[in-house]
N, C-alpha and C positions, 0 to 999 in steps of 0.2 A: 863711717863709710869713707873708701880710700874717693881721691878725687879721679878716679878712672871709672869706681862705679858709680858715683854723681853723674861723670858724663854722660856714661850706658843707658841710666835712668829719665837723663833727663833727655835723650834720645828718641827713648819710648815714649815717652809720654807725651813728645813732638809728632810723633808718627799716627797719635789718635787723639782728635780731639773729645777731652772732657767738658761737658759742661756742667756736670753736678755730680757731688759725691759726698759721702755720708759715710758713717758708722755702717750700715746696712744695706745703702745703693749705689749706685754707680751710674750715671748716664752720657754716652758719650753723642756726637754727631755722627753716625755710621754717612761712610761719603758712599757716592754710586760704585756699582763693580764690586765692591768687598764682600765675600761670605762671611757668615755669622761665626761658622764653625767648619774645620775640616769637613769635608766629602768627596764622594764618590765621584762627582759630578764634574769635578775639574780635580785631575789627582796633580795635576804642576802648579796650582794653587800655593802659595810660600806664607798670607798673609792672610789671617782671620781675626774678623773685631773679639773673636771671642778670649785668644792669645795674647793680642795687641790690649789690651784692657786689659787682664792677667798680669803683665809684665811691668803696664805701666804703674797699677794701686799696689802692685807686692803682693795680691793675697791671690786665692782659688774667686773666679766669678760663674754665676748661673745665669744665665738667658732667661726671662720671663717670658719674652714673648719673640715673633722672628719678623724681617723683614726680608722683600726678594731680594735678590741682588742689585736687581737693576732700580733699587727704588734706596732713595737717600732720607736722611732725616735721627729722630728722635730714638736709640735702641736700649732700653735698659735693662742691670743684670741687678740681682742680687750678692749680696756677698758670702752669701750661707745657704744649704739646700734649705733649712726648714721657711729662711724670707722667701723664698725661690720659690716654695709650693705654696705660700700663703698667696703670694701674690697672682700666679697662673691660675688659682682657683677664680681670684677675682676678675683675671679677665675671663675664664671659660663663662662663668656666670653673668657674663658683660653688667660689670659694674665699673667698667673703665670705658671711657670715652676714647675713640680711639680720630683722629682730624690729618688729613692729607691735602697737599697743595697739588695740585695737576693744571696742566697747561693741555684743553683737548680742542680738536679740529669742529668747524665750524661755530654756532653761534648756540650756544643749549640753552633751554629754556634758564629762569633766573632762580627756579629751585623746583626739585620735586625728589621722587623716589622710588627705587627699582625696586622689584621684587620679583626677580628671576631667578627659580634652582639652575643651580650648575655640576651640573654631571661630571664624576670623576676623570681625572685627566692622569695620565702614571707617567712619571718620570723612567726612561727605558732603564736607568739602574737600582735609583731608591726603591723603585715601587714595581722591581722585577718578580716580586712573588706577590703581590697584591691582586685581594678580590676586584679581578677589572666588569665583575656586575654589579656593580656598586650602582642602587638609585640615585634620583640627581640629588643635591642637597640643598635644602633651603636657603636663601643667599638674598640678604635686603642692604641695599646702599640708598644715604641722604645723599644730596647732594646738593651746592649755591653757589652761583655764579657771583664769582667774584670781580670780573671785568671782560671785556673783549675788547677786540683789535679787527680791523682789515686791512690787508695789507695790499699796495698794488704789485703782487706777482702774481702770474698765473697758473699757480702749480700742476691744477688739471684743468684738463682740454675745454671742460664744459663754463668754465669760471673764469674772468677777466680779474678778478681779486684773490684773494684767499685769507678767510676769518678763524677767527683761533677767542676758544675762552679760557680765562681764566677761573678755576672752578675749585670747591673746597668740597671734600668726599668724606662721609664719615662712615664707615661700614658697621654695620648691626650684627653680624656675623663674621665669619673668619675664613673662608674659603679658598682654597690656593687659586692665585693670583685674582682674587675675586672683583677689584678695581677694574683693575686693566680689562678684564672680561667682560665686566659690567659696562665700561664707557665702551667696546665696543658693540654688544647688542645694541647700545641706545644709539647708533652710526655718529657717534662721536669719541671717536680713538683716543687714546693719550699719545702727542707726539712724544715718538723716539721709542714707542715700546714697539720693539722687531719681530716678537712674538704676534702682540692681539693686534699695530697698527696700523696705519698705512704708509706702506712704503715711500709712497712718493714726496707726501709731507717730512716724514724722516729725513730723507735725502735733502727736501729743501732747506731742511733745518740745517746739517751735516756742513751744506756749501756753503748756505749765506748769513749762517749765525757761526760757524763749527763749533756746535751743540751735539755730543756724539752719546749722551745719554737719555733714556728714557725720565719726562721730561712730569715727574712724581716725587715729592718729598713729603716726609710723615715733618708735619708739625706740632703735635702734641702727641 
């Protein structure tokens, strides 16, 4: 290899961090904001973990499983479809654990667990032909409070402090955007999610941390 493709290489593989690789896996730290893989959904998009990993191992990779965008952490591929379909069976058949870190608005109890279906939500382009009578789908999250804080700001009117947990989510099921949906029914948001959270905490965060993403990382 000429020392111009060394550098190209060793470029890519700057641009994505690996943290384990094998004969057969691949896992890297997908950061906030990246898609998984080209879409529809943002078509000025230049930069996908699924390419960026591609480029960096030299060989073709498969996704086992997805993360949102807005949510950072643990993503890994196979190097082969047939690893690829071994392993998606394992998780559709949840024999993989699946651990998230989230930072949510006020003080949540120190462990329990949802069991709320969540009803089909379409994405106005992915899911532009999709059955939108779809029943809700069964959707169970653990969840342990890993630490809390009070802080003296007053984010909303009602409240002279404002508290925040520290919480570890393991979801039992697989549902789009199932977390974030789940810690909102239970009126404890994940800061910095724009979709399910609250704004106002967002923005706090935004000013006096500039913390500008949704505030979820898969750990294991």
């Amino acid at each position: 290899m000429s020392n111009k493709s060394m550098e190209i290489q060793s470029s890519i593989a700057n641009d994505i961090d690996i943290i384990y690789e094998d004969e057969y896996l691949v896992a890297i730290n997908k950061e906030e904001g990246l898609l998984v893989h080209r879409s529809w959904l943002d078509k000025g998009e230049t930069r996908f973990a699924l390419q960026l990993t591609r480029d960096a191992v030299g060989c073709h990779v498969f996704p086992v499983h997805r993360l949102d965008r807005p949510t950072s952490g643990v993503l890994l591929f196979a190097k082969s479809a047939a690893v690829a379909r071994s392993l998606t069976e394992t998780f559709t058949e949840r024999r993989v654990t699946k651990q998230y870190l989230a930072v949510v608005r006020g003080f949540i109890p120190d462990k329990g667990t949802i069991d709320y279906a969540l009803s089909f939500k379409p994405d106005a382009i992915t899911d532009k032909f999709a059955n939108l009578d779809k029943p809700a789908q069964e959707a169970m999250t653990h969840w342990q409070r890993l630490a809390q804080i009070e802080l003296p700001f007053a984010v909303s009117r009602k409240h002279d402090t404002s508290r925040y947990s520290l919480v570890r989510l393991i979801p039992k099921t697989g549902r789009k955007h199932q977390l974030r949906r789940h810690m909102k029914h239970l009126f404890h948001p994940i800061v910095g999610d724009t979709s399910h959270g609250d704004g106002r905490h967002n923005r706090f965060f935004r000013s006096q941390y500039e913390c500008t993403r949704c505030c979820c990382m898969r750990s294991v």
